[in-house]
C-alpha positions as a Markdown table, in Angstrom:
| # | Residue | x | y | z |
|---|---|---|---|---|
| 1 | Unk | -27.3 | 14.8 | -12.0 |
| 2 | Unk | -28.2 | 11.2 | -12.0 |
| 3 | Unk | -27.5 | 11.0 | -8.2 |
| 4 | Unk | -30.7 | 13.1 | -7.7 |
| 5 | Unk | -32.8 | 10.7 | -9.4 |
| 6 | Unk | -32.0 | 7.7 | -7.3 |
| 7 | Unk | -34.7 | 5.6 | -5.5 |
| 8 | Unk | -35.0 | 4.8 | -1.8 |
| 9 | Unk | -33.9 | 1.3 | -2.9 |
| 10 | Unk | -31.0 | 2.0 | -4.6 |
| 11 | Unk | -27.9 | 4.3 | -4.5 |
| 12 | Unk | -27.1 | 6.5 | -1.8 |
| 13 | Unk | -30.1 | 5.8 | 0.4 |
| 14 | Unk | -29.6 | 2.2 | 0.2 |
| 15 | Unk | -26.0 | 2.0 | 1.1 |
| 16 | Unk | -26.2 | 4.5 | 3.9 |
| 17 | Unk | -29.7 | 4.9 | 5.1 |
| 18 | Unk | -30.0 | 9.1 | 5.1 |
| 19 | Unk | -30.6 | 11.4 | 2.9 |
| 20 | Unk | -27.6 | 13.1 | 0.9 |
| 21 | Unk | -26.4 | 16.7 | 1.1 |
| 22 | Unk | -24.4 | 18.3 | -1.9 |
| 23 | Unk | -22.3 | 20.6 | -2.2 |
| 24 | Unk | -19.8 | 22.9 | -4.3 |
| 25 | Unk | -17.0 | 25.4 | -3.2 |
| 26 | Unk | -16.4 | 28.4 | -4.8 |
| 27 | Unk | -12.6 | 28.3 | -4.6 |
| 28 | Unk | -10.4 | 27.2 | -7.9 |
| 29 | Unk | -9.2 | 23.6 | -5.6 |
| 30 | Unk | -12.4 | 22.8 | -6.3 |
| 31 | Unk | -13.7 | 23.9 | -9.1 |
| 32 | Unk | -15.9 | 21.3 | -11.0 |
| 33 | Unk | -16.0 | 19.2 | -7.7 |
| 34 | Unk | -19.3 | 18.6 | -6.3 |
| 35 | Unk | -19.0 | 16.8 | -2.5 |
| 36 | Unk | -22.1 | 14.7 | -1.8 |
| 37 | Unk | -21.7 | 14.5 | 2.4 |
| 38 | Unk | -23.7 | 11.2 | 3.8 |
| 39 | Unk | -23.7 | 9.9 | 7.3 |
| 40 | Unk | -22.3 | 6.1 | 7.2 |
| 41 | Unk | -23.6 | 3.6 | 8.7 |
| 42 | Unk | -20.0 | 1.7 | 9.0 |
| 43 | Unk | -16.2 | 2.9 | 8.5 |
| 44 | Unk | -14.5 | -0.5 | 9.4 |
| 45 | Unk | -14.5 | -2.8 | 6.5 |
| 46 | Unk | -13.4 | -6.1 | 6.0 |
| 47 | Unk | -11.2 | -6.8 | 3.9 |
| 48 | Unk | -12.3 | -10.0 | 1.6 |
| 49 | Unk | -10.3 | -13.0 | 1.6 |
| 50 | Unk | -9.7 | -13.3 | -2.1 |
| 51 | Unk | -8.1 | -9.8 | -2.3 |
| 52 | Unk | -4.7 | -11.3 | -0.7 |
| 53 | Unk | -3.2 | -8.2 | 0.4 |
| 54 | Unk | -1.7 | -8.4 | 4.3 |
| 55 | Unk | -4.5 | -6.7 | 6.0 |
| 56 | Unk | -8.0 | -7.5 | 7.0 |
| 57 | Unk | -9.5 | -4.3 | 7.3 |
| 58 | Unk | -9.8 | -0.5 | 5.7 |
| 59 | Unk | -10.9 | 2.7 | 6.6 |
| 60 | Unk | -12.4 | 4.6 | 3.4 |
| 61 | Unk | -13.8 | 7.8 | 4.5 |
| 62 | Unk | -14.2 | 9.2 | 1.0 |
| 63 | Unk | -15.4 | 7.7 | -2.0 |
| 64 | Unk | -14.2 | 9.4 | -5.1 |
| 65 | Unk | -10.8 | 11.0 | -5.5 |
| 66 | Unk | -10.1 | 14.7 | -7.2 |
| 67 | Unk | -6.7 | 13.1 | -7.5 |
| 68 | Unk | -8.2 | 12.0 | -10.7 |
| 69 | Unk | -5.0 | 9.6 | -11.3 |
| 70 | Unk | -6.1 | 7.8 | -14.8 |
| 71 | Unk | -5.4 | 4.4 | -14.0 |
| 72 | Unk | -7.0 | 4.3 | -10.4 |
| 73 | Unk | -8.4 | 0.6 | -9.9 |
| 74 | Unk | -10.9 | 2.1 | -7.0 |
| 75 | Unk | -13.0 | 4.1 | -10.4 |
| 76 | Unk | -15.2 | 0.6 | -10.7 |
| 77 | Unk | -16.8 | 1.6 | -7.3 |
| 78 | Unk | -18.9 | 4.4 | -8.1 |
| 79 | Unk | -20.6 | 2.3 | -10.7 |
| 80 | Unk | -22.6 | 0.8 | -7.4 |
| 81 | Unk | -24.0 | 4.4 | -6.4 |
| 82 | Unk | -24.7 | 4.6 | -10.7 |
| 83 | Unk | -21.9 | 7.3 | -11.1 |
| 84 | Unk | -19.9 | 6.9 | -14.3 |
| 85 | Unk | -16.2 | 5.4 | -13.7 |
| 86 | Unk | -14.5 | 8.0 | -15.5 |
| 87 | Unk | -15.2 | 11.6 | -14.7 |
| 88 | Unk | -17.8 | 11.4 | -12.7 |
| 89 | Unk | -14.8 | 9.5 | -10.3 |
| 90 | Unk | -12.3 | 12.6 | -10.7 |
| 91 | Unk | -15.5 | 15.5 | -9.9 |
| 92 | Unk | -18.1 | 13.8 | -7.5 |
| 93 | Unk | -16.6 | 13.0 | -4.0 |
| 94 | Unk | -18.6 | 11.2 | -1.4 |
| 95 | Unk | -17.9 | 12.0 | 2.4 |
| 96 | Unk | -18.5 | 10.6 | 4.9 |
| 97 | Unk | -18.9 | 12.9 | 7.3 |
| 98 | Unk | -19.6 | 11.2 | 10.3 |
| 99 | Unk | -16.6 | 9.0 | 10.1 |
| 100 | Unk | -14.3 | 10.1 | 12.9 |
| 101 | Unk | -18.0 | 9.8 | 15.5 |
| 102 | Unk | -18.8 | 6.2 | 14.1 |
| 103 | Unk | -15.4 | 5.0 | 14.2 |
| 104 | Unk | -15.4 | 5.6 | 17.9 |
| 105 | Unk | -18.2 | 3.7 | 18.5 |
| 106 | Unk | -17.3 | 0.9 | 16.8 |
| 107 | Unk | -13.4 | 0.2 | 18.3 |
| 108 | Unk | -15.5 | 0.3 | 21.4 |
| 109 | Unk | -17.4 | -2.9 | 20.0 |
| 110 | Unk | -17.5 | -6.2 | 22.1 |
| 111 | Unk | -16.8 | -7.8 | 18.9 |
| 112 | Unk | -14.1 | -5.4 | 18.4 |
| 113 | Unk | -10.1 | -7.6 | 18.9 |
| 114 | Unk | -8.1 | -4.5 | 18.0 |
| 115 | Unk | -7.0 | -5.1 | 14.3 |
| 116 | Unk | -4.5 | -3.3 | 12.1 |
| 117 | Unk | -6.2 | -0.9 | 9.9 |
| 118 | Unk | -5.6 | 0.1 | 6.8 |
| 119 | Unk | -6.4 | 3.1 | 5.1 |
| 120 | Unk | -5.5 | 4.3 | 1.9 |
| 121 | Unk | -5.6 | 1.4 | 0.1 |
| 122 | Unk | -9.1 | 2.5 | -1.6 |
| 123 | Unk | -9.1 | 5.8 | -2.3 |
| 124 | Unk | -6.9 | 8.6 | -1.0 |
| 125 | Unk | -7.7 | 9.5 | 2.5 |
| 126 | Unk | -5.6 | 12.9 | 1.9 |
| 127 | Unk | -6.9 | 14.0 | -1.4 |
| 128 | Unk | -7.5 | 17.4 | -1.7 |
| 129 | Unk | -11.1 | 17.0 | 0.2 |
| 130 | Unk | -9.8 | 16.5 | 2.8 |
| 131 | Unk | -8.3 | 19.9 | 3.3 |
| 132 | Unk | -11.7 | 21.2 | 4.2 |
| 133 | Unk | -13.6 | 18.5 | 5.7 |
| 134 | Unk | -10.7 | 17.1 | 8.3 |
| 135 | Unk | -11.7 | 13.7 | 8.9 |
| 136 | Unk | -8.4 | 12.5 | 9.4 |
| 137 | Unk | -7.6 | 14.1 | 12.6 |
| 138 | Unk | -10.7 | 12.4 | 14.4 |
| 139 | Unk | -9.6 | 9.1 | 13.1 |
| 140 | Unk | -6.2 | 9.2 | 14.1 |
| 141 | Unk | -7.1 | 10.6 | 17.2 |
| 142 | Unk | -9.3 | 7.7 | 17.4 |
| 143 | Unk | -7.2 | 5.4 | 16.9 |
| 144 | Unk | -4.6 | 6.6 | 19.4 |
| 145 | Unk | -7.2 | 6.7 | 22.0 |
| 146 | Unk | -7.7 | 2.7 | 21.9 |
| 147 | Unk | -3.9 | 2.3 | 20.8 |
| 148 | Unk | -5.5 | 0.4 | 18.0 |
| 149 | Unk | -2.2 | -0.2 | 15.3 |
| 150 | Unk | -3.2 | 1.4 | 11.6 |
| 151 | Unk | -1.0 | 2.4 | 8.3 |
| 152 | Unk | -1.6 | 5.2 | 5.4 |
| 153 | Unk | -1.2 | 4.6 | 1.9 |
| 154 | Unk | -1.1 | 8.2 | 0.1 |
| 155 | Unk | -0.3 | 10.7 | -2.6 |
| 156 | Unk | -1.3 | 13.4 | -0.7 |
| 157 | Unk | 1.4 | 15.7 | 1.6 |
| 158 | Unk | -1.1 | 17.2 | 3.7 |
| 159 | Unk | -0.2 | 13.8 | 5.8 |
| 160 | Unk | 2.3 | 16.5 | 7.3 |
| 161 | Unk | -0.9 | 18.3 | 8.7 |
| 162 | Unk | -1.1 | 15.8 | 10.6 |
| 163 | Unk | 2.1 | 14.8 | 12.1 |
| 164 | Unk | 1.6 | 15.7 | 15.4 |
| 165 | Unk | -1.4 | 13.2 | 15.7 |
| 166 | Unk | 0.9 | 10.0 | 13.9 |
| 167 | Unk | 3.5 | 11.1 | 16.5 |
| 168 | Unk | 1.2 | 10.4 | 19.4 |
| 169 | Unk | -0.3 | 7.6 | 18.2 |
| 170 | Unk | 3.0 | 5.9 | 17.5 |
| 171 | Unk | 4.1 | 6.2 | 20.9 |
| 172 | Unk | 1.2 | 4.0 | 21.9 |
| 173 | Unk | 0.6 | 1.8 | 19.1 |
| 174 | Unk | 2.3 | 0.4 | 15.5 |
| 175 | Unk | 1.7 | 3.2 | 13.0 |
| 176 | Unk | 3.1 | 2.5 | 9.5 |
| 177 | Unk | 3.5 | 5.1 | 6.6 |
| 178 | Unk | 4.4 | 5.0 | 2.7 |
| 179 | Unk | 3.5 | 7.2 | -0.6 |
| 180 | Unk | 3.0 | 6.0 | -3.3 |
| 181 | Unk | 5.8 | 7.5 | -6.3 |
| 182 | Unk | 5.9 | 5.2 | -9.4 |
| 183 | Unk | 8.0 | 7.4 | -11.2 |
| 184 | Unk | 9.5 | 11.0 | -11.5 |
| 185 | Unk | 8.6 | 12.4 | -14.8 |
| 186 | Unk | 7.1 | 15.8 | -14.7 |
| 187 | Unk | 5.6 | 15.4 | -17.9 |
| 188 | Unk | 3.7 | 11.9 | -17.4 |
| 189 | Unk | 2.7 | 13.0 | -13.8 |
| 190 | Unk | 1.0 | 16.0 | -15.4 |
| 191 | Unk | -0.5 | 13.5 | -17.5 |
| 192 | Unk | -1.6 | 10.6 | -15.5 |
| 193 | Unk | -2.1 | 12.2 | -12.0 |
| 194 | Unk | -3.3 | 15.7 | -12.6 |
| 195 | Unk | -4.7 | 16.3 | -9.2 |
| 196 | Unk | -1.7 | 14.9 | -7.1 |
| 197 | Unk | 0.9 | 16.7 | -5.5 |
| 198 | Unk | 4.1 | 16.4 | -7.3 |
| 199 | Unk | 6.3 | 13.2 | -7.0 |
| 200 | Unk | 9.1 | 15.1 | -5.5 |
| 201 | Unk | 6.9 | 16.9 | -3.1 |
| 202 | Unk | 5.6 | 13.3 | -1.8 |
| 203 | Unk | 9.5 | 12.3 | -1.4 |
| 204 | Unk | 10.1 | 15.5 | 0.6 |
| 205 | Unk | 6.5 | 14.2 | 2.9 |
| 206 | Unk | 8.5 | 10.7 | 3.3 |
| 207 | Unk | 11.6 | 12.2 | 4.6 |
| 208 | Unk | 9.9 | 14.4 | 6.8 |
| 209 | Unk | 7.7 | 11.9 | 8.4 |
| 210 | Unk | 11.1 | 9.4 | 8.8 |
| 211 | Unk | 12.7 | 12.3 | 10.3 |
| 212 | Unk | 9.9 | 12.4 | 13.1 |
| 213 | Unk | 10.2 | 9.4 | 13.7 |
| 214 | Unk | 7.3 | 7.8 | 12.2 |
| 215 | Unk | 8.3 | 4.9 | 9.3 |
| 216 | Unk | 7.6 | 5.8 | 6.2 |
| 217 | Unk | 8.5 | 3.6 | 2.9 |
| 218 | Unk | 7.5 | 4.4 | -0.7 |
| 219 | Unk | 5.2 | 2.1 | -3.2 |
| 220 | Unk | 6.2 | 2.2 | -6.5 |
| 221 | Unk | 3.1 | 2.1 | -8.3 |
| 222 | Unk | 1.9 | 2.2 | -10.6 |
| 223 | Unk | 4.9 | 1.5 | -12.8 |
| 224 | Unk | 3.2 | 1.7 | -16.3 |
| 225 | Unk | 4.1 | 0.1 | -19.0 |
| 226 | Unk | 6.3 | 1.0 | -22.4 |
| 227 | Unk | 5.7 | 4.7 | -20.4 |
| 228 | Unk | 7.8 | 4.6 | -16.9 |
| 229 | Unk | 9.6 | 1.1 | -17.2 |
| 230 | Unk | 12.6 | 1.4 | -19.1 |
| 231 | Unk | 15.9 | 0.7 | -17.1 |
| 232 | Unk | 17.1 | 4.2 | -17.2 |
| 233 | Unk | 13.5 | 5.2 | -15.5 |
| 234 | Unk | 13.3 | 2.7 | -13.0 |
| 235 | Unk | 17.0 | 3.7 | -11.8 |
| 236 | Unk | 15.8 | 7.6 | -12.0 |
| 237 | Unk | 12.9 | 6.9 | -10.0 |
| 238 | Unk | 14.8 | 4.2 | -7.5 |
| 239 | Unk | 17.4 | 7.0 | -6.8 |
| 240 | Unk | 15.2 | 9.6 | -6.2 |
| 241 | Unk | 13.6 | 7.1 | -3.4 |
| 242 | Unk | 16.2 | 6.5 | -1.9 |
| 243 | Unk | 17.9 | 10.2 | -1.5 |
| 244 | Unk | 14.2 | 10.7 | 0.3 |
| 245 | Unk | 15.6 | 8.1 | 3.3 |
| 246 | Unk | 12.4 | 5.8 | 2.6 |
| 247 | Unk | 12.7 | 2.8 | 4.8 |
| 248 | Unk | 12.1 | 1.0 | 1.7 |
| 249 | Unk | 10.4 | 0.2 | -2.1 |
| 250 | Unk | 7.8 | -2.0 | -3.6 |
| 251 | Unk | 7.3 | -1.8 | -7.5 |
| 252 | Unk | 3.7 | -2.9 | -8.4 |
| 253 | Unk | 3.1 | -2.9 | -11.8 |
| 254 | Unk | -0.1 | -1.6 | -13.6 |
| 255 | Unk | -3.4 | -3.2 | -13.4 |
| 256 | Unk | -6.4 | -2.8 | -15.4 |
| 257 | Unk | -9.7 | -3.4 | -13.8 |
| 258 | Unk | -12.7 | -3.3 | -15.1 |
| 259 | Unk | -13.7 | 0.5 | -15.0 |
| 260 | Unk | -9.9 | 1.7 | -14.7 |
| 261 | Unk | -9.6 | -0.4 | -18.0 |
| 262 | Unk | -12.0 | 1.7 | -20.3 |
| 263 | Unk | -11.1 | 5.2 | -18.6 |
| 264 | Unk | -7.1 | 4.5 | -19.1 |
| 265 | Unk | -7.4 | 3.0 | -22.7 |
| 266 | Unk | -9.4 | 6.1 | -23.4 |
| 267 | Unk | -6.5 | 8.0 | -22.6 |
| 268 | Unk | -3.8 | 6.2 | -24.1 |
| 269 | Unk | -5.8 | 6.4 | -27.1 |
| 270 | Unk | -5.7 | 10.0 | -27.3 |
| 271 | Unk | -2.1 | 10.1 | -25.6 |
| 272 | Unk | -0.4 | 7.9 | -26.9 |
| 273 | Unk | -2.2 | 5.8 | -29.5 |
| 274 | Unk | 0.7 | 3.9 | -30.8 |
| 275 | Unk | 1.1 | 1.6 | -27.6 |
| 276 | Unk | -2.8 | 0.3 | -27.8 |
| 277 | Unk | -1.6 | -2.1 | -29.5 |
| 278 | Unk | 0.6 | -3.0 | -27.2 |
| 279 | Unk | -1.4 | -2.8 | -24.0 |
| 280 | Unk | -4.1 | -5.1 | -25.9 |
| 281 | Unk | -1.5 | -7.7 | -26.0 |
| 282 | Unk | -0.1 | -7.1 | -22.7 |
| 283 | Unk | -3.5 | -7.4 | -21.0 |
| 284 | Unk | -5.3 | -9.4 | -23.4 |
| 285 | Unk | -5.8 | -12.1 | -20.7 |
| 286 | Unk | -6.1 | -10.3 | -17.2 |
| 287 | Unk | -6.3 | -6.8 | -15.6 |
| 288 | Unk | -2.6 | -7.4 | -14.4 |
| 289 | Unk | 0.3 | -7.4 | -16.4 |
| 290 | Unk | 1.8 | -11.1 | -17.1 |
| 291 | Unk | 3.5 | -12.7 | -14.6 |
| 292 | Unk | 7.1 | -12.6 | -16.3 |
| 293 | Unk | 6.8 | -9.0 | -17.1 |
| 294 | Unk | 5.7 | -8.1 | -13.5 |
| 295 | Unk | 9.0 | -10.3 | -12.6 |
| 296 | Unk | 11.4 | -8.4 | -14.8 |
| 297 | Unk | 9.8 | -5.1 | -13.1 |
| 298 | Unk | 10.8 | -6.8 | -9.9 |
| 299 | Unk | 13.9 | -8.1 | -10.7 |
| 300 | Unk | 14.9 | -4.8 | -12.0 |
| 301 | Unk | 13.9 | -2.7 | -9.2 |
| 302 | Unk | 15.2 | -5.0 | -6.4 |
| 303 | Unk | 18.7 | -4.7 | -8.2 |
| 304 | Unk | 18.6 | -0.9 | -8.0 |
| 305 | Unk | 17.2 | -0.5 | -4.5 |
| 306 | Unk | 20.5 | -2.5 | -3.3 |
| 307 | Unk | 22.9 | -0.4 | -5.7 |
| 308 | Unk | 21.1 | 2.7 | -4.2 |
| 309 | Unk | 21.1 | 1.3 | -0.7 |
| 310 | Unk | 17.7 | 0.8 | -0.1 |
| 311 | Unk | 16.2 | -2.1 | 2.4 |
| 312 | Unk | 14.7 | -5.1 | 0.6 |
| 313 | Unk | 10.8 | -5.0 | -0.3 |
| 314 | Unk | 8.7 | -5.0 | 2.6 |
| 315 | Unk | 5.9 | -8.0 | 2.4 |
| 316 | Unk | 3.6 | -6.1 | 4.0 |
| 317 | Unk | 2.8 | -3.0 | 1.4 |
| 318 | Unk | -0.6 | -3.1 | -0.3 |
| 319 | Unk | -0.3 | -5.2 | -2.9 |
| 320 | Unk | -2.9 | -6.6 | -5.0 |
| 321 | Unk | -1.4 | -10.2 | -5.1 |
| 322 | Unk | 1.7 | -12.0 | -4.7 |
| 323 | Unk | 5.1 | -11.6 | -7.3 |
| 324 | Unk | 6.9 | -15.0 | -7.2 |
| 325 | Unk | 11.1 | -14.6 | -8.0 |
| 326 | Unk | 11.8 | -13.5 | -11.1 |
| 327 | Unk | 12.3 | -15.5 | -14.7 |
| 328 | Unk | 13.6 | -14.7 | -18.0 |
| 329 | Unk | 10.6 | -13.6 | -20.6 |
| 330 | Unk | 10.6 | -16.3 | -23.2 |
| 331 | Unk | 11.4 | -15.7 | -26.8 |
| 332 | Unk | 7.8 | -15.3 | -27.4 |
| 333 | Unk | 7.0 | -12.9 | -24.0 |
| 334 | Unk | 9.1 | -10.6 | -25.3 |
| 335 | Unk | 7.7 | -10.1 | -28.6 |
| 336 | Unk | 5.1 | -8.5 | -26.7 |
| 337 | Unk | 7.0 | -5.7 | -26.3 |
């Protein structure tokens, strides 16, 4: 493995200072995984500026994600530890094993003013790793102890492991939940997220954490183009939302970064060739879908979140930038599709 080859001035040692212990597990959950356990030297990240989503700062205590989703815009990060952004993404998971200890330590800070933290957002905090290393637990707890407020973006159900935990801490602090379900087909969720729980499942997780109290909405991402976007879809996938009780939906739309880019067009390629074409055209300019075609999306699903009874979009789920109110495609945008 290339990992093994790395100097002390690049890769692992460089971004964390210590020597790197891998490991497999013989059990089928993880077979073809190999977890590469580090000790960080920081778990609170700033957020940068020019991201524009509503937080300032993350929590990311894996890097890597056996969710394996296709389209996942975090793949371009293990390029920097000079992993490949395509299967070595899906198969080696770093961990950060000491996270729960350092984040401790550093909400106890001087510089430390108590902001909301994110996590999530990256990569999934509840992907199947997490199963058997139980990092969560420590954070949360964590974060209760110093009543410091903190949301969760995930796929994964075994959130409901932890219930008892958000409980507490939301008695203390602000603690804000969503999945993420961008649509309901068994068939393209096979496809496209072969290592997540079902969509249905993560609808059941939503209700059940709204019906203990602890808010939970649903981000409707990604919703992929010419494959989960046509009106009878969105409504399918809108109603199914809002049978779960989610406090509410925001669609976000595909996007194509650099890394994500290559390992989804590699799919659709062998997929579903005939909308290459189409995709080239869509994302010819940018790694996000154009601005009108994101409004229609919005348009579409704010219609049906109100016919299903849904509360309007909440500004402050993840979001990689701003939707402005929607506009009619022009002649020429819609020959696109």
């Amino acid at each position: 493995m290339r990992w093994a080859n790395l100097g002390s001035d690049q890769g692992t040692a460089a971004l964390f200072g210590v020597d790197v212990v891998s490991r497999t597990f013989d059990t089928p959950e993880f077979s073809g995984i190999t977890f590469h356990e580090v000790r960080a030297r920081s778990i609170v990240n700033r957020v940068p500026s020019a991201s524009q989503v509503p937080f300032s700062w993350t929590i990311n205590p894996y890097r890597g994600c056996s969710h394996a989703c296709v389209y996942c815009f975090a793949r371009n990060t293990h390029s920097y530890l000079d992993l490949d952004t395509g299967h070595d993404f899906d198969t080696q998971i770093v961990v950060k094993v000491n996270a729960p200890e350092l984040l401790r330590r550093e909400l106890t800070a001087p510089r430390w003013q108590g902001g909301h933290i994110a996590m999530g957002t990256n990569v999934d905090c509840y992907q199947r790793a997490e199963g058997r290393y139980r990092l969560m637990p420590g954070i949360i707890s964590a974060l209760r102890d110093y009543a410091n407020p903190f949301s969760i973006l995930t796929k994964g159900t075994l959130i409901l492991r932890d219930l008892p935990l958000l409980a507490q801490a939301a008695a203390v602090t602000e603690v804000r939940t969503a999945v993420s379900v961008g649509f309901t087909d068994p068939q393209l969720w096979h496809d496209v997220e072969p290592g997540t729980p079902a969509p249905r499942a993560r609808l059941d997780a939503c209700r059940t954490l709204n019906a203990s109290g602890i808010p939970c909405g649903v981000l409707m991402a990604p919703v992929l183009p010419f494959l989960s976007d046509t009106p009878e879809q969105l409504d399918a996938t809108v109603r199914a939302i809002a049978t779960s009780g989610a406090t509410s939906v925001t669609p976000l739309v595909l996007n194509l970064r650099p890394g994500a880019r290559e390992w989804y067009f590699s799919w659709l390629a062998r997929r579903h060739p005939h909308l290459v074409p189409r995709y080239e055209r869509l994302y010819h300019h940018s790694a996000y879908a154009p601005t009108w075609y994101q409004q229609r999306v919005t348009r579409q699903v704010r219609e049906l979140s109100a016919a299903h009874g849904l509360a309007p979009m909440l500004s402050e789920t993840p979001s990689p930038r701003p939707v402005p109110e929607p506009a009619a495609p022009t002649p020429t945008q819609l020959s696109l599709l």
